[in-house]
N, C-alpha and C positions, 0 to 999 in steps of 0.2 A: 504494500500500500504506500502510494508516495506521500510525501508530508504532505501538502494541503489537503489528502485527502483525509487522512487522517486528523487535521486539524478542524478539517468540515464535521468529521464525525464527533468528535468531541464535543465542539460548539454546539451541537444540537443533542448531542445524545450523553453529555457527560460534564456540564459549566463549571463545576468544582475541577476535574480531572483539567479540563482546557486553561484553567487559570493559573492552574500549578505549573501544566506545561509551559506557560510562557512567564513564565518566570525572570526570566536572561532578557525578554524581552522589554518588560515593564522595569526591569533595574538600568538598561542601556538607553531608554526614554527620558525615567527621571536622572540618570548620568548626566546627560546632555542638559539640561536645567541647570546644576547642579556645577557643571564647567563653565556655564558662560556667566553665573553670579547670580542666577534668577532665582534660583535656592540655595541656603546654607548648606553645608557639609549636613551640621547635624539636623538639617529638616528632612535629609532624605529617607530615611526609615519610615518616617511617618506620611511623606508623600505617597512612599509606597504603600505603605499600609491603606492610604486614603483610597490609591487605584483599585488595590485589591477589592476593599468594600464596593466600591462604586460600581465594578465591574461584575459583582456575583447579587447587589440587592437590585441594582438596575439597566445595566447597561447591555449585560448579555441576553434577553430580552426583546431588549432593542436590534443587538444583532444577529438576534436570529430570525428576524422580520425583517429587516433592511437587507439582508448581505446580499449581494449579487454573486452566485457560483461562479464566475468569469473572471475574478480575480482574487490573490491570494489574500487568503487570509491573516495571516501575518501585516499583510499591509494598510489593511482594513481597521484591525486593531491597534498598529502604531500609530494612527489616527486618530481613533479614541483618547489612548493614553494619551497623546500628545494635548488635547482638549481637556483631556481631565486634570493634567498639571496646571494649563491655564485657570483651569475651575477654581482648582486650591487656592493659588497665588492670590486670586482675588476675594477667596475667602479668609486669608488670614492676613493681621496686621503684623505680624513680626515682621516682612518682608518689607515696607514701607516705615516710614521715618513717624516715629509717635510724636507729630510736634503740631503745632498751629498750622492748618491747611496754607499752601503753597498759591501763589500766586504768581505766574510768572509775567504777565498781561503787564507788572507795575513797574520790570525791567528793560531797563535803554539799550538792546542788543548792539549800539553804534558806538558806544562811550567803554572802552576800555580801562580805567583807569578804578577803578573800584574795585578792591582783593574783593570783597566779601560778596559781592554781586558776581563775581566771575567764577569763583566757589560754587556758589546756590547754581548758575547756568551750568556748569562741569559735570555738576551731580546730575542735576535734574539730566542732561545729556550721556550719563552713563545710563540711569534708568530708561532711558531710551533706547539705548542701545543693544539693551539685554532685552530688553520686549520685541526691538525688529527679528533678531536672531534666534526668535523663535517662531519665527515664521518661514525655515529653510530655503527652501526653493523659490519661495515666492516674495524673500525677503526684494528681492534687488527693484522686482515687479512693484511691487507696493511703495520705493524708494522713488523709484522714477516717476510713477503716478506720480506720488504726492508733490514731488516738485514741479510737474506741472500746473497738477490743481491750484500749488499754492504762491505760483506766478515765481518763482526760484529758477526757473530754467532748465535745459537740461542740453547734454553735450551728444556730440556723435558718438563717443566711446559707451555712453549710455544706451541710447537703441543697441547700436550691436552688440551688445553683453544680452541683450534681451532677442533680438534676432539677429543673429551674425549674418544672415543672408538676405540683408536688406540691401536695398539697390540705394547708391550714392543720390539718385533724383528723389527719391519715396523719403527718404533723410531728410534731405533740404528741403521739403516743402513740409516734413514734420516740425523740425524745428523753426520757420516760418509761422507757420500756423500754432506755435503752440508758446513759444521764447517770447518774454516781450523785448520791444526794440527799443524803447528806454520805459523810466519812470513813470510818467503817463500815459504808456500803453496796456489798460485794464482789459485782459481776455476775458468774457465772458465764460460761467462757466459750459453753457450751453455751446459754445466755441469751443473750449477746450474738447468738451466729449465728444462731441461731433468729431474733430480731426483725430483724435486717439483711437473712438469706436474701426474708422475706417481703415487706420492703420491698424489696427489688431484685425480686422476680419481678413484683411488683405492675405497675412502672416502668416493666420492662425488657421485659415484657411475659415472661419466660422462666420457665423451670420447674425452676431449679437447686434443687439440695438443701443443705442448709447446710453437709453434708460437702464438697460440690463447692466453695462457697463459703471454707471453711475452709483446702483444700488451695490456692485462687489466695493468698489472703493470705497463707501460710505461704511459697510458694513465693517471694514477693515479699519477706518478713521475710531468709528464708535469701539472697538475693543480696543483698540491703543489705548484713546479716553479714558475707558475703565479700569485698564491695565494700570497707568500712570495714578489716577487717580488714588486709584486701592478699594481695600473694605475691612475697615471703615475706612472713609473719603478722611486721605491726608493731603489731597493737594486740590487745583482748584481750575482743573483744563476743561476745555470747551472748543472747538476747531478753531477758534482764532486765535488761542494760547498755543497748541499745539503746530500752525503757523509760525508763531515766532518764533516756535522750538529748532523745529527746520532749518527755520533761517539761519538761526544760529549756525547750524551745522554745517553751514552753505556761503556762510556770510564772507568768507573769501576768495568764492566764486563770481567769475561775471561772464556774462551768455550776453552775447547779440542774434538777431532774427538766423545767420546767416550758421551761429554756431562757433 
């Protein structure tokens, strides 16, 4: 019997047996949390411990109704876990700063010259960082988005890390249509999606509408939010905080239409 099959038979016919079995798997999940600072050393027993419950009073359940036999199971599950780390994280306050919620809206991302304001942005820009990176594959996606969304710009080395087999003309009228050409050039967001929708279906070969496209980003913006925020709310984002966050991270970059 080859492993997934065996892992199908489990999952449906043994949820205690299947949860034991991946065991290596749900420890290599919250590993990866655990490397990039998004959890403590010593929170990771108890992460796992968290998956495990999650996975035998609710989850397996769920995936024995969802799974699609077409793909492996293993990967199906890394999925989960990976969502249920997120679940944690925003259930508990160890992981975020026990202090007076955060405001970064009241910070001059232009003015250099203040230790204690460049501190509070450093930080705030590590917990940043650790919430992109756990978003793997789709981190870069979401990076590039958001900088267009949030009029920051973006480069040619950007598209082709995202499609290396983009043609040099489909480029230039991306970054065109999407870069502004100074200060008072406000793209629409309706602008923005429109030119990105087209270029992704081109790409992606798909037929998404820019509504569709709008709602993946959005729902990507709102868990950051949440992520940063915490639970209990120690800080105080809202997308036009998390804007200047970007910026920050960008703010020694400069783009014109041409790129």
């Amino acid at each position: 019997m080859r492993s997934n099959d065996n892992d199908i038979h489990l999952l449906f016919n043994d949820p205690g047996g299947f949860v034991k079995e991946h065991q290596k798997t749900i420890q290599y999940v919250v590993n990866k949390f655990v490397y990039t600072g998004f959890f403590t050393y010593h929170d990771r027993d108890e992460v796992v411990q968290y998956v495990n419950e999650k996975l035998l009073t609710d989850k397996i359940d769920k995936m024995q109704e969802q799974y699609n036999k077409n793909y492996y199971v293993v990967t199906y599950l890394s999925k989960i876990i990976h969502n249920l780390c997120l679940e944690y994280s925003r259930k508990q306050k160890s992981h975020y700063r026990e202090t007076t919620e955060i405001d970064i809206s009241t910070i001059d991302i232009t003015e250099d010259s203040d230790v204690s304001r460049n501190i509070v942005i450093e930080e705030e820009n590590q917990r940043l960082e650790s919430i992109l990176s756990m978003y793997n594959k789709n981190r870069n996606r979401i990076e590039v988005y958001l900088k267009i969304l949030f009029g920051i710009g973006i480069k040619e080395d950007d598209i082709l890390t995202l499609y290396p087999r983009a043609n040099s003309k489909d480029i230039d009228t991306l970054l065109q249509q999407c870069n502004p050409a100074s200060d008072q050039d406000k793209k629409t967001d309706k602008e923005l999606y429109e030119a990105l929708t087209m270029f992704i279906n081109k790409y992606e070969k798909k037929q998404n509408t820019a509504d569709a496209v709008r709602k993946w980003i959005t729902s990507k913006i709102d868990e950051i939010i949440e992520l940063l925020n915490g639970s209990p709310k120690t800080a105080n984002y809202d997308k036009e905080t998390l804007k200047i966050l970007f910026q920050f991270r960008n703010k020694n970059l400069h783009f014109n239409a041409s790129g």
